[in-house]
C-alpha positions in Angstrom: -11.4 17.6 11.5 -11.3 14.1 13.4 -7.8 14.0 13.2 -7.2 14.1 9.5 -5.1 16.2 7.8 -4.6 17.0 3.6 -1.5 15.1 2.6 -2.2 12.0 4.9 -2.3 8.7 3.3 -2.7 5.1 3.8 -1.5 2.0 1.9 -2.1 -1.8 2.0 -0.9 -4.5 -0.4 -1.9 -7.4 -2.1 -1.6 -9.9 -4.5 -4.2 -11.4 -6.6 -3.9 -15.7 -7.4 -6.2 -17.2 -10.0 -8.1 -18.7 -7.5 -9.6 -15.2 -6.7 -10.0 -14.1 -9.9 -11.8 -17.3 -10.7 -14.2 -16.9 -7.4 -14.6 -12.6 -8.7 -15.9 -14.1 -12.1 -18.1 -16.9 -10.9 -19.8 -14.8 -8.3 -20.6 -11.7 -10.4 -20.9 -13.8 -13.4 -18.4 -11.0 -15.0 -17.2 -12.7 -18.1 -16.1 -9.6 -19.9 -13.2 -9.5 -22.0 -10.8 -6.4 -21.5 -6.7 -5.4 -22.7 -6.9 -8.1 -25.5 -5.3 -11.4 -24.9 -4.2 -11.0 -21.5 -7.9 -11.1 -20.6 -7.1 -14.4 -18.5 -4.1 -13.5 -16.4 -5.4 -9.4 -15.9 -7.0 -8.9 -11.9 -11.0 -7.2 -13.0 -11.3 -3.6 -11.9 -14.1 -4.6 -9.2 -11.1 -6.1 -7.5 -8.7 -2.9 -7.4 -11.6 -0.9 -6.5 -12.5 -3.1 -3.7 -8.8 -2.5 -2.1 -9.6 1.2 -1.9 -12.8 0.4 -0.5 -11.2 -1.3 2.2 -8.9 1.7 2.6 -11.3 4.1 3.1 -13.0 2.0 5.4 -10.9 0.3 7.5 -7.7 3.0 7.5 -8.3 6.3 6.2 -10.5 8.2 6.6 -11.6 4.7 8.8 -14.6 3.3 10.2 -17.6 5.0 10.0 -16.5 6.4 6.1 -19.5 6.6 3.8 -18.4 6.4 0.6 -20.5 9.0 -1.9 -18.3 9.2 -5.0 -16.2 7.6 -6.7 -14.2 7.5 -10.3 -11.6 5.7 -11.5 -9.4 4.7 -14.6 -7.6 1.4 -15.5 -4.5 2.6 -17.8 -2.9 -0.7 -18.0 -4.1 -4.2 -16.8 -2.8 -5.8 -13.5 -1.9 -9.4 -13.9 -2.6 -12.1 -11.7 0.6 -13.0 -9.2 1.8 -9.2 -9.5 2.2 -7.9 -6.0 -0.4 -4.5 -5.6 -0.4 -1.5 -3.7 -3.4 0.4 -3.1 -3.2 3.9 -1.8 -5.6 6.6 -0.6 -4.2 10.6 -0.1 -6.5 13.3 1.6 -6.5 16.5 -0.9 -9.0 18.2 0.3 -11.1 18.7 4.0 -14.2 20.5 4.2 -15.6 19.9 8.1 -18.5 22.2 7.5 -20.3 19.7 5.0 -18.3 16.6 7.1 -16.8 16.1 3.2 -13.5 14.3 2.7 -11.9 14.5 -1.0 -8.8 11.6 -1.6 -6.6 10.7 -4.7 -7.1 7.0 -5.2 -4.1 4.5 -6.7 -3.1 0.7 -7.2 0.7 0.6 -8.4 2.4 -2.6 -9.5 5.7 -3.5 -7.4 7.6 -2.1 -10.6 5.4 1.0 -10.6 3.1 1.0 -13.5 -0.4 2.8 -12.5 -3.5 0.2 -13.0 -5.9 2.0 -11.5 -6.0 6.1 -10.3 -8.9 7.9 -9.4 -10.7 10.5 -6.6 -12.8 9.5 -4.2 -15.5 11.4 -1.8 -16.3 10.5 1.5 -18.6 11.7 4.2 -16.6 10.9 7.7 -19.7 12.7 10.1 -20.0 9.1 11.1 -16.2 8.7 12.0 -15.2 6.4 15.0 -12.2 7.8 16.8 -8.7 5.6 16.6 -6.4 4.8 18.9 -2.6 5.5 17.7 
């Protein structure tokens, strides 16, 4: 099915300053408080989702993804400066309904989970890529 294949997966990294944090909460207005005291250094969830987003997006499955579902869990806050790894992995293809299933992660460099979830995508859309 347009080249994909359960197991495949796709990783980017980044790390959040202050700066962006402070843009995330003036824009949205998002002046929730969340994990306690560390409310000020921890990167908003918004953020971490919108790395996956770009995964699915721009990597895998890639352009032309539309992006029906989505769940997630935060188990422990990521903090500002910490360097973060998002990652997608296909588990499950079905090319009759065009339906793409993927396990959805952002690790810390040291490897504690701050976000995990599943995502569903529809890829009948899908542009081709050139490897």
């Amino acid at each position: 099915m347009k080249g994909l294949t359960i197991g495949q997966k796709a990783s980017t990294t980044r790390t959040f300053t202050a700066v962006d944090v402070a843009a995330y909460r003036t824009l949205t207005g998002d002046l929730t408080l969340g994990f306690g005291e560390m409310v000020e250094a921890s990167i908003p969830g918004p953020l971490l989702a919108g790395m996956i987003s770009d995964l699915l997006g721009t990597k895998l499955p890639g352009r032309g993804t539309n992006w029906l579902k989505q769940q997630f869990q935060f188990p422990a806050p990521a903090q500002v400066g910490d360097e973060i790894m998002a990652t997608v992995e296909i588990t499950r293809l079905r090319p009759e309904k065009e339906l793409v299933n993927l396990r959805t992660a952002c690790t810390t460099a040291a490897g504690t989970i701050v976000c995990s979830g599943e995502s569903l995508v529809l890829v009948r859309d899908l542009e081709q890529t050139q490897e």
